[in-house]
Kinemage of the C-alpha trace (Angstrom):
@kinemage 1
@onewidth
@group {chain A} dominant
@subgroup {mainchain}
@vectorlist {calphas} color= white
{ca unk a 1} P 117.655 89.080 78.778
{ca unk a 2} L 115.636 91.030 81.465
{ca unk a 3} L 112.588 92.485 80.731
{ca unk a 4} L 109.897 94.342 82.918
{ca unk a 5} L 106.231 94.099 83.200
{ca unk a 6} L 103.990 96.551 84.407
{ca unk a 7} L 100.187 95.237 85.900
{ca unk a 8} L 98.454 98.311 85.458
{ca unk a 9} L 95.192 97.625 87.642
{ca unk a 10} L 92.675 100.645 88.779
{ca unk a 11} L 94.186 100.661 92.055
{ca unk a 12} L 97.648 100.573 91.926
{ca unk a 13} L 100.327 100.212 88.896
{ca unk a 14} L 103.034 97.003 89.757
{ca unk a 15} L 105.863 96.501 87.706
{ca unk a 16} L 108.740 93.677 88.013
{ca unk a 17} L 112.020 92.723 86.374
{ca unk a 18} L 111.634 89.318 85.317
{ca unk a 19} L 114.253 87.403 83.880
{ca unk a 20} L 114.010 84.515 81.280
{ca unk a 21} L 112.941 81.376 83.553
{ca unk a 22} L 110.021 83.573 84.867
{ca unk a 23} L 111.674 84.722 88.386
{ca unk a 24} L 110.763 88.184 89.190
{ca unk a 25} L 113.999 90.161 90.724
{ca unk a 26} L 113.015 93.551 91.556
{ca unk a 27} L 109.350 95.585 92.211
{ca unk a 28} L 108.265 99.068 91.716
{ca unk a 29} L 104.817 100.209 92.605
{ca unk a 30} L 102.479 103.403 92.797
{ca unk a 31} L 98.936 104.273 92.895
{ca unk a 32} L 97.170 104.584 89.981
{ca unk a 33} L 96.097 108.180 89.277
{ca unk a 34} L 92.891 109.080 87.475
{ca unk a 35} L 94.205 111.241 84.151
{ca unk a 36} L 95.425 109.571 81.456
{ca unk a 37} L 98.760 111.876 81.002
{ca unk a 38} L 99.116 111.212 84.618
{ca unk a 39} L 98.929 107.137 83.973
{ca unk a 40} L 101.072 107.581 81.359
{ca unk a 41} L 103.559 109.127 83.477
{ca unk a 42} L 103.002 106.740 86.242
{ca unk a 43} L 104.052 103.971 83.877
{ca unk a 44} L 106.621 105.152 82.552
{ca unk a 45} L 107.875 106.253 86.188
{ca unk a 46} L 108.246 102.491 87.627
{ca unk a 47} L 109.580 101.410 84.028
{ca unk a 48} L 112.291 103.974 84.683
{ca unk a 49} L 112.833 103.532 88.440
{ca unk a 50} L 113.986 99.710 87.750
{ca unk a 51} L 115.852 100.354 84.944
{ca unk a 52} L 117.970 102.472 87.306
{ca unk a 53} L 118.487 99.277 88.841
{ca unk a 54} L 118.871 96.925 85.748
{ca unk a 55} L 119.732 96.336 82.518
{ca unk a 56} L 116.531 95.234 80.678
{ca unk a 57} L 115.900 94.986 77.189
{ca unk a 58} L 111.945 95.454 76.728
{ca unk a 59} L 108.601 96.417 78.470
{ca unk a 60} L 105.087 94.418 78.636
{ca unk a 61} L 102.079 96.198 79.694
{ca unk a 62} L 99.530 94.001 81.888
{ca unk a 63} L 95.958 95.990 81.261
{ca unk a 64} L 92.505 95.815 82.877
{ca unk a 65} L 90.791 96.375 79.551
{ca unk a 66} L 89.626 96.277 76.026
{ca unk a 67} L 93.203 95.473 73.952
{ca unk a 68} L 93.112 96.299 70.227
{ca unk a 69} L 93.654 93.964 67.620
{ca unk a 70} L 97.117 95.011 66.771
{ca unk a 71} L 97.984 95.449 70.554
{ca unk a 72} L 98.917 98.680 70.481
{ca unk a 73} L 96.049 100.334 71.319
{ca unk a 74} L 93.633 100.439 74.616
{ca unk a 75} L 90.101 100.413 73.369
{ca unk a 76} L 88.216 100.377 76.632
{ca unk a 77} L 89.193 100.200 80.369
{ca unk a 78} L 86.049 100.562 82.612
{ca unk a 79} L 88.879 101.311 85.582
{ca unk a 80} L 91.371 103.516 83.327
{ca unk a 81} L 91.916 106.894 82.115
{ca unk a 82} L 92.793 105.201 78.646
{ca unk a 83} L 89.453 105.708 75.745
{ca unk a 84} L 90.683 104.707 72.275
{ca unk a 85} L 94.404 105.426 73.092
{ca unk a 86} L 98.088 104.298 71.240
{ca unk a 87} L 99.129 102.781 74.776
{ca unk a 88} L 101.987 100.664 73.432
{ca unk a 89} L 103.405 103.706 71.203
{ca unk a 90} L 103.190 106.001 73.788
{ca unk a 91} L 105.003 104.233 76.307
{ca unk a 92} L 107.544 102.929 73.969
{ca unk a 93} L 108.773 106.666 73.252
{ca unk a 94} L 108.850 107.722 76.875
{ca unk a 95} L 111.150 104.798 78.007
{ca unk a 96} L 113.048 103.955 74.746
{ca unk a 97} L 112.146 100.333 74.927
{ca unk a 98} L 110.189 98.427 72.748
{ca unk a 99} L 106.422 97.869 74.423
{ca unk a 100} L 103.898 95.202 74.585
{ca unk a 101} L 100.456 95.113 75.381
{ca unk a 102} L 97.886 92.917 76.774
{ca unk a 103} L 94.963 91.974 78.279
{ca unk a 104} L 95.871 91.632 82.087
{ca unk a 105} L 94.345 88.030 82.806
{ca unk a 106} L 95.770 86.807 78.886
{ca unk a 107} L 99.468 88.047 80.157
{ca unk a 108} L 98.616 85.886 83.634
{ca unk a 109} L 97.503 83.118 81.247
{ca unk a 110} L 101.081 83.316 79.807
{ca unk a 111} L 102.556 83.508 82.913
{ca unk a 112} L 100.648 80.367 84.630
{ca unk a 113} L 101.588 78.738 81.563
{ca unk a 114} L 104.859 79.123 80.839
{ca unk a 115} L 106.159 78.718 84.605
{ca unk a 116} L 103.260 78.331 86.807
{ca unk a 117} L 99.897 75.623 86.860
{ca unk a 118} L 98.941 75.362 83.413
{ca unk a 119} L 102.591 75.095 82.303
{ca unk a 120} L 102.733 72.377 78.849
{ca unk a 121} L 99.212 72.320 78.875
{ca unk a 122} L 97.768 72.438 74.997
{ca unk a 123} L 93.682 73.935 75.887
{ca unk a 124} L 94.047 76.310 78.969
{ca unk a 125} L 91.592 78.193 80.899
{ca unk a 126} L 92.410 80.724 83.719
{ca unk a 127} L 89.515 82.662 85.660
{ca unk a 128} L 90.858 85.472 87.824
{ca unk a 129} L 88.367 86.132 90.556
{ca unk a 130} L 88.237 89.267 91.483
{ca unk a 131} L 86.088 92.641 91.861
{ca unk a 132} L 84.806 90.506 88.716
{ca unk a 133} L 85.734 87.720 86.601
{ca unk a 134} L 88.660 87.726 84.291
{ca unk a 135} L 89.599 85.251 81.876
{ca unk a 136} L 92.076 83.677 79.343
{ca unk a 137} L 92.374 81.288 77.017
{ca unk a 138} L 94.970 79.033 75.483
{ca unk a 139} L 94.061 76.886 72.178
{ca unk a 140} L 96.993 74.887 71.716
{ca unk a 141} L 99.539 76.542 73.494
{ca unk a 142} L 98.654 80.380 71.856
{ca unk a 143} L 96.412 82.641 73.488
{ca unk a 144} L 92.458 82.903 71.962
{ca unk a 145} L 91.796 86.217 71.806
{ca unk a 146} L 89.096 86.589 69.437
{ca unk a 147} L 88.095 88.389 65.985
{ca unk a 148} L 88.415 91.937 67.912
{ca unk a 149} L 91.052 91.244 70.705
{ca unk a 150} L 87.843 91.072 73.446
{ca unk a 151} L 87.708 87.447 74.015
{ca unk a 152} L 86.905 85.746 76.206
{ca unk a 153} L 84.375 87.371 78.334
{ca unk a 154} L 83.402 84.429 80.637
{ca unk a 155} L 82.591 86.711 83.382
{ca unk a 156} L 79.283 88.294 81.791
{ca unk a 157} L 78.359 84.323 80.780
{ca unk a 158} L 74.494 84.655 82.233
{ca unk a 159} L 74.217 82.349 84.274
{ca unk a 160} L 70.989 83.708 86.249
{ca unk a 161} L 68.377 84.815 83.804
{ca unk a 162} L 66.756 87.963 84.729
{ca unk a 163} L 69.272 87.729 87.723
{ca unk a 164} L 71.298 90.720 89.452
{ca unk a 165} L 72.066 93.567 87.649
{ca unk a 166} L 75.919 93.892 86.156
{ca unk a 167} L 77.420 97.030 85.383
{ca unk a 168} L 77.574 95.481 82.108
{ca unk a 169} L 74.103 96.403 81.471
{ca unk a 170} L 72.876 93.161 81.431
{ca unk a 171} L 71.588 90.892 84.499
{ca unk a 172} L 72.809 87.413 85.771
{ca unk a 173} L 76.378 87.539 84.731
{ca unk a 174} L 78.344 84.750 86.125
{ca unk a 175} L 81.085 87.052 87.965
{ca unk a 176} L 77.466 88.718 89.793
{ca unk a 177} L 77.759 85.150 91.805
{ca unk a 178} L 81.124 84.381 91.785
{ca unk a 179} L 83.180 87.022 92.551
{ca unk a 180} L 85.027 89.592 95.318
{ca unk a 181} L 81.992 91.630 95.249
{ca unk a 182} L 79.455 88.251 94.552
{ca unk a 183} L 80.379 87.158 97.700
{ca unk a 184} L 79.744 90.391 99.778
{ca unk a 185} L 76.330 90.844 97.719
{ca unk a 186} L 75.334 86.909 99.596
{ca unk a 187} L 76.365 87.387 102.794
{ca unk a 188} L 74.089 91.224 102.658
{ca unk a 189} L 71.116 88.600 101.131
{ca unk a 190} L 71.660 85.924 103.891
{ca unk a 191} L 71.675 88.928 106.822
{ca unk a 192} L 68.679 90.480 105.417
{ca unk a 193} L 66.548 87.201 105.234
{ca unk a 194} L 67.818 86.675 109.162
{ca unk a 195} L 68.251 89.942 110.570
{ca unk a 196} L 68.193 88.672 114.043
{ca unk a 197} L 70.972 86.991 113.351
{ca unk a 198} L 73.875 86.575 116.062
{ca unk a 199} L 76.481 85.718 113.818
{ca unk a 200} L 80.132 87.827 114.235
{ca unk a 201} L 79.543 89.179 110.499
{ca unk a 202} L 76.216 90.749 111.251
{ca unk a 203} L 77.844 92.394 114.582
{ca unk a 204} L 80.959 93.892 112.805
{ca unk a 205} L 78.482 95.349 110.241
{ca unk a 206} L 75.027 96.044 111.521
{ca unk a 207} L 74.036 99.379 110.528
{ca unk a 208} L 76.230 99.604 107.854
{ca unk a 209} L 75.571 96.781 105.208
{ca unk a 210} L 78.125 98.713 102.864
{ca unk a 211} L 80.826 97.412 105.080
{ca unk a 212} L 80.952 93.748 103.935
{ca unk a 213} L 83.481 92.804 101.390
{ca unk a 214} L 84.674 89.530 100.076
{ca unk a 215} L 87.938 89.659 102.042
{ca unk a 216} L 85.967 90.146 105.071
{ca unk a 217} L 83.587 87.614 104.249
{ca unk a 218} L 86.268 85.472 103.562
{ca unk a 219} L 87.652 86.289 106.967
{ca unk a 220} L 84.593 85.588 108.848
{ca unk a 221} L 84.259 82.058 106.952
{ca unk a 222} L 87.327 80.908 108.284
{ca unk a 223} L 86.395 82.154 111.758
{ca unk a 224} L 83.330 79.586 111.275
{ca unk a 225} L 80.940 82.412 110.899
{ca unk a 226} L 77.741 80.368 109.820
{ca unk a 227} L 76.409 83.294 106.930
{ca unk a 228} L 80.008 83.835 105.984
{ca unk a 229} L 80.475 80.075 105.406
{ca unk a 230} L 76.966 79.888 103.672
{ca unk a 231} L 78.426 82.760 101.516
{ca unk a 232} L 81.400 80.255 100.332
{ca unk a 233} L 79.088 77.511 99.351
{ca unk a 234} L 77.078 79.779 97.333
{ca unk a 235} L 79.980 80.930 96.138
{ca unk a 236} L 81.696 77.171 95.239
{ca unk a 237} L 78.007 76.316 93.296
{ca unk a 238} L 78.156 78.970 91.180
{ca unk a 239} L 81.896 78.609 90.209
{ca unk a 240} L 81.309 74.801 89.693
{ca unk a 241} L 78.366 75.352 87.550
{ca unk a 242} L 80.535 78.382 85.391
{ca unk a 243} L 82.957 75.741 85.142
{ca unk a 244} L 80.762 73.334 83.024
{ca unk a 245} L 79.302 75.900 80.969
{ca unk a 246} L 83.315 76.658 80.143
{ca unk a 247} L 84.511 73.050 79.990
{ca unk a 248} L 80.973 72.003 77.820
{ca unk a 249} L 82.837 74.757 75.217
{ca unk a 250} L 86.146 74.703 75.260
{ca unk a 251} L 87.263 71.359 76.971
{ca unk a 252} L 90.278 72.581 78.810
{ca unk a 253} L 92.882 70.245 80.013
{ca unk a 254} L 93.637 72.726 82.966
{ca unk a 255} L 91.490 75.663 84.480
{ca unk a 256} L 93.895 77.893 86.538
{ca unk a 257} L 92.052 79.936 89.537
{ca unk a 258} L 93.929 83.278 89.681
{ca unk a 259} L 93.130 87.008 90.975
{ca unk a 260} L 92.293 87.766 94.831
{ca unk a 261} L 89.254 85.289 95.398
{ca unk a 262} L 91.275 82.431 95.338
{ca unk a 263} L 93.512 83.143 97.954
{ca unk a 264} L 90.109 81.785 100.048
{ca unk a 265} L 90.344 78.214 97.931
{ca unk a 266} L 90.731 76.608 100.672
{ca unk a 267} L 87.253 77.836 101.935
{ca unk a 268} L 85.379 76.737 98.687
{ca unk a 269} L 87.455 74.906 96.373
{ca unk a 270} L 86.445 71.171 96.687
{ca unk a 271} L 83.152 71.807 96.476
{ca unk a 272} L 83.097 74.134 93.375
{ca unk a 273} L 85.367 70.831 91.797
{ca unk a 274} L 82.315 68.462 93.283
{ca unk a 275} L 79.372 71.043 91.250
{ca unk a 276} L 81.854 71.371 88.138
{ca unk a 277} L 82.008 67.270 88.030
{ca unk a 278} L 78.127 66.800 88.336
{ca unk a 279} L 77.132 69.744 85.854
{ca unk a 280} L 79.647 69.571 83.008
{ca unk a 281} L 77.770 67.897 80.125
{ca unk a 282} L 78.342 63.583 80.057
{ca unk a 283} L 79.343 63.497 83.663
{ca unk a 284} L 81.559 60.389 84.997
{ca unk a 285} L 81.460 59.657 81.039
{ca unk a 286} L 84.321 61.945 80.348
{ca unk a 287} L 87.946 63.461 81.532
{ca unk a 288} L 87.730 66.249 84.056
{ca unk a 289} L 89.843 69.264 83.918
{ca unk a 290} L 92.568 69.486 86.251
{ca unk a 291} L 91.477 72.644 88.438
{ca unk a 292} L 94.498 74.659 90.056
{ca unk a 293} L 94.746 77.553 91.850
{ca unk a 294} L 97.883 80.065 90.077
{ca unk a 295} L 100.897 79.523 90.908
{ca unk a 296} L 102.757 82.836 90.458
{ca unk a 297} L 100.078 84.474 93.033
{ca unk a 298} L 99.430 88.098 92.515
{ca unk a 299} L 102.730 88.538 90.326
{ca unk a 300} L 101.315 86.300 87.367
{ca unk a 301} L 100.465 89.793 85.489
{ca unk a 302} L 103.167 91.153 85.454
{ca unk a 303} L 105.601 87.580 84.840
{ca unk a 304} L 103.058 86.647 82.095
{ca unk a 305} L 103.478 90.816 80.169
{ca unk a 306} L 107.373 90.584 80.618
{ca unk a 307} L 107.534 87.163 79.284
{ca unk a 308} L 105.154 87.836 76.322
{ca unk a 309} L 107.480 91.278 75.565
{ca unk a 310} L 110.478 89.144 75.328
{ca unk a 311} L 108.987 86.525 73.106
{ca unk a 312} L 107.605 89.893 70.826
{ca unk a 313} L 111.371 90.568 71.076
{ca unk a 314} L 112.541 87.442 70.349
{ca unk a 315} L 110.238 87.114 67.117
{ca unk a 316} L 111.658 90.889 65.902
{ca unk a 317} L 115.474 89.911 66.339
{ca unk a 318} L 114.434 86.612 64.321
{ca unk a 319} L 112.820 88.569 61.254
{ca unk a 320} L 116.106 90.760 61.519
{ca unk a 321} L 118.037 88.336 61.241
């Protein structure tokens, strides 16, 4: 059976056939627009546009936010239109499928799991690096998703105590040093403590600080910029020492490194595995996590929601039967 899933992100909504050994066929995408009866339709739109195209049998929903209990309902998305809202139901009666919803980095858990780097592993941990830090969690093979469908939160972990502000409302959160927008806020630190500095990222954005971003940090490290590169390695400490905190609770046999950040592993990678090995509690007394960058790349969203809406499926059929 074919399936779709939709990654419904606050930039743009992605959707994919998938079939059942995770392989994604076919892609529909459009901008995500601000109203919520205008989301709604934009869903629904790229559900419809591929199943012009194919013959699919169900509908997983990939969200950046808070996901009810039941998993029907959208509680809170700082980046959506959605407040409180029957998501699942809604959807489900505009396409005539049945619809299931999820967290966006627990569906890429599923999806990294099933088919991708943390696939057979019983305790799994993905971090998707991003504008922030999203995360997922597998407890013997099922996803952990807490008394009230939040958890886990490992990106507002404080870290720093008293540190940089979150939008959170609290200050030192891990993903406010490790993170898309972590790394621009260390390379605008490291040019304001040298401003003379002759390096190509202080060129390409004097007068306008606002200008650095991780991707073009992350461009500037590979270029050997010197700040950029000092960037990374603040960047690799503070993911190594998130890392412990994680592993010291959970014990994970794999963490999987998702989201846009770790298309840069290269740059910082090694070294965040050489922090999480010295920090994690009984060092060189105990088994490391295996530490993996995702597999499935930007599409684990949207393999992990179909996949998760044809087990729902599955489980339905089975209680028919």
């Amino acid at each position: 059976m074919l399936t779709v899933g939709v990654d419904v992100g606050g930039t743009s909504v992605r959707a994919g056939v998938v079939d059942e050994r995770g392989s994604l066929l076919d892609t529909a995408r459009v901008a995500t627009p601000s109203g919520e009866v205008a989301l709604e339709d934009a869903v629904a739109g790229v559900v419809e546009d591929l199943r012009n195209r194919h013959e699919v049998g169900a509908v997983g929903l990939a969200v950046a936010g808070f996901v009810g209990t039941d998993r029907r309902s959208v509680m809170f998305a700082p980046h959506l239109a959605w407040r409180g809202a029957p998501v699942a139901d809604r959807i489900a009666k505009r396409v005539g499928l049945p619809v299931t919803l999820e967290h966006d980095a627990n569906a890429a858990t599923v999806g990294e799991h099933r088919f991708g780097a943390a696939r057979g592993a019983g305790v799994a941990v993905l971090i998707a690096l991003g504008t922030g830090i999203g995360a997922g969690l597998l407890l013997d093979g099922a996803l952990f998703r807490g008394a009230h469908g939040v958890a886990p939160e490992l990106g507002h972990l404080c870290v720093v105590p008293g540190g940089r502000p979150c939008p959170c409302g609290k200050y030192g959160c891990w993903e406010r040093y490790c993170s898309g927008t972590a790394l621009a806020a260390t390379a605008v630190e490291l040019l304001a403590r040298h401003p003379g500095s002759s390096t190509v990222l202080a060129r390409e954005t004097s007068g306008d600080p606002g200008s650095i971003t991780g991707r073009r940090v992350a461009g500037a490290a590979r270029d050997g910029d010197p700040v950029a590169q000092r960037a990374m390695t603040e960047l690799a400490r503070w993911l190594g020492e998130g890392l412990a905190l994680v592993a010291d609770i959970y014990d994970p046999e794999v963490v999987v490194i998702a989201g846009g950040v770790s298309e840069s592993a290269p740059l910082f990678l090694d070294e965040a595995r050489e922090h999480y090995a010295g920090a994690i509690t009984g060092a060189r007394h105990r088994p490391l996590a295996r530490i993996r960058t995702a597999q499935l790349g930007d599409d684990t969203a949207i393999v992990g929601a179909a996949t998760l809406a044809r087990e729902d499926l599955g489980t339905v059929d089975r209680r028919a039967g």
